[in-house]
N, C-alpha and C positions, 0 to 999 in steps of 0.2 A: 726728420731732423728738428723743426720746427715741433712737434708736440713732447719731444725728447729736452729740447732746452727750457720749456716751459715748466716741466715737469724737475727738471735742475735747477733751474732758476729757484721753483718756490722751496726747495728740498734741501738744496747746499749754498750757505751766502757764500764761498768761496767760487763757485761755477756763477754766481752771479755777478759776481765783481770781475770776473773773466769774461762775461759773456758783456758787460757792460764793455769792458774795455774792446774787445775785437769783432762785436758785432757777430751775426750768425757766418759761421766757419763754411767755407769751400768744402765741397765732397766730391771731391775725384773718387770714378770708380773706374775699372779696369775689367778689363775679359776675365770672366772666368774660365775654366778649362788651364790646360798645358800651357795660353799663351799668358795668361794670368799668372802663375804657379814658376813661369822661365821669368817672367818682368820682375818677379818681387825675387828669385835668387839674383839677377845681374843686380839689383838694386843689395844686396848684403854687404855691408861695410864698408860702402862705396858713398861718398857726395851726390847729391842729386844732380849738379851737372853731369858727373863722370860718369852716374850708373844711366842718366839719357842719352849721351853721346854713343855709350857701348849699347844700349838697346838699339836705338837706331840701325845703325850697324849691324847686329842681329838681325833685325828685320828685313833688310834687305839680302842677307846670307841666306836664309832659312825662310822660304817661300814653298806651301804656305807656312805659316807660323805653328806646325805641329808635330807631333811627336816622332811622326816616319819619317816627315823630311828633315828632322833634326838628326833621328838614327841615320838617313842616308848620308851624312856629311862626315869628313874627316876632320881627326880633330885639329888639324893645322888649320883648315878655312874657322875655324873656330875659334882657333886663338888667334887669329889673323881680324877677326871683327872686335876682340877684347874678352874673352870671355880667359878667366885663368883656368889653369888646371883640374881646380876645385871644383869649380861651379861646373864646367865640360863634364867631370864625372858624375856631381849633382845631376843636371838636365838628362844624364843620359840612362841615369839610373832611374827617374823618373818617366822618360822613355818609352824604357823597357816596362817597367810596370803597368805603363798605360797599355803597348804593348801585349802583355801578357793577362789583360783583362780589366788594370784598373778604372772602375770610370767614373770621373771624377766630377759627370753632370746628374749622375744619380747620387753621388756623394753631396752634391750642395742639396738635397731634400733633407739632409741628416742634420740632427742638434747638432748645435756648435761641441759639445766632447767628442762625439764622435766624429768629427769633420775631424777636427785638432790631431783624436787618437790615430787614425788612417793617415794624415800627412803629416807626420813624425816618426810614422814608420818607414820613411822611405829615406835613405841614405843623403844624406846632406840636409835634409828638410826640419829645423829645429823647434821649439815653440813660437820664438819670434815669427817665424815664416808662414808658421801657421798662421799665427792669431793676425798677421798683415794681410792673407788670404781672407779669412774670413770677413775682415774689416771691409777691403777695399775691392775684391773680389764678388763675395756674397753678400757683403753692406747689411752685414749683421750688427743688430742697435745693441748689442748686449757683446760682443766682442772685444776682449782689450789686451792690448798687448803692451804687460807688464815689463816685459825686459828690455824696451825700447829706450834707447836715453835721452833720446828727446822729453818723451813723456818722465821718467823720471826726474829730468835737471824743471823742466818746469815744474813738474807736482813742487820740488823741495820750495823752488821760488812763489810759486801763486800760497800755499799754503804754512810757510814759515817755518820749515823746516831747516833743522840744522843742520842736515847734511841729506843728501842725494839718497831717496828709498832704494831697496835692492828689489829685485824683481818680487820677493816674498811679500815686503813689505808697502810694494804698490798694489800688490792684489790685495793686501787686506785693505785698507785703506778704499779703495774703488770698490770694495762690497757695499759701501754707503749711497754707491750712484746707481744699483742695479735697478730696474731693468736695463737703465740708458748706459751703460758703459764704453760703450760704441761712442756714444756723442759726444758725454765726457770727454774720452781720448780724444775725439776732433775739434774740441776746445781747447785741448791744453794745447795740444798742437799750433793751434791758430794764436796762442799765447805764447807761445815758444819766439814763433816766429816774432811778432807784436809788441812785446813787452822790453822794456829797456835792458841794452845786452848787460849793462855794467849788474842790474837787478840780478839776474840770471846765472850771470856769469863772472864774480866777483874772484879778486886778483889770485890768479896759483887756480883757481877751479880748472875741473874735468870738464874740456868743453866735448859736446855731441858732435861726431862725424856723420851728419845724414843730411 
């Protein structure tokens, strides 16, 4: 992280005036594996209180935390911890694939496209999902997750933009920070959070659900 913002810092004055204002960024990381892969679906669309209340909750339904003892549950105990319809057939199709061979601890040895191409084959699993796997999972420095709206409503804010990038146009834009793309996005992040809501978030805006 640390040789990541150094390297932004002299590269982009916009990641400098962010990294000025919120200081080196938090990096939470997460299990990799299935319990990594369930944490970031319960987390899809959801508030970050709501999607830690409903993992909690998972966690003590689904002991251990992996993919047998998830196939072993019905889906009532499963909607009974929070988990909706969606995501129960997400986790379960996921499951099954694991299941059926997929393994997803010799997957994190692979480049990030092919990490991405394997978990967006799997029924529920979208690029977002991906590219937060990689992030937060395998704390990949060049990972970024374009369709996030967080990171878009702050990009538009930190960098002047008139209106909120689309996923297309956050990736090309973030081809200016690579290799550190990863950090980047935990800057803006930490900006998101940080930075004055009325900045961010001016009257009638789309505010971020996360």
């Amino acid at each position: 992280m640390r040789e990541g913002v150094r390297a932004l810092r002299r590269s982009c004055p916009h990641m400098r005036r962010i990294h000025d204002l919120t200081g080196h960024p938090d990096v939470c990381r997460h299990e990799a594996g299935f319990e990594g892969l369930a944490r970031i679906v319960v987390g899809q669309q959801l508030s970050l209180a709501s999607a830690t209340a409903i993992w909690s909750r998972l966690q003590q339904t689904v002991q251990p935390m992996a993919a047998e003892a998830f196939l072993a549950l019905p889906d009532e105990a499963l909607r009974t911890a929070g988990l909706s319809k969606g995501k129960v057939r997400t986790l379960r199709a996921v499951s099954e694939a694991i299941a059926g061979g997929l393994d997803l601890e010799a997957l994190s040895r692979l480049p990030e496209p092919d990490v991405h191409e394997a978990l967006t084959k799997l029924p529920g699993i979208g690029p977002w999902s991906a590219d937060i796997y990689l992030l937060f999972c395998l704390g990949r420095a060049d990972a970024f997750a374009a369709g996030d709206l967080a990171l878009q409503t702050a990009a538009r804010a930190a960098l002047g933009l008139e209106k909120r990038p689309s996923r297309e146009a956050l990736f090309e834009i973030a081809e200016r920070w690579r290799p550190w793309r990863g950090v980047a996005a935990h800057l803006l992040w930490a900006y998101y959070k940080a930075a004055d809501r009325a900045l961010l978030f001016p009257k009638n805006a789309e505010v971020a659900d996360t």
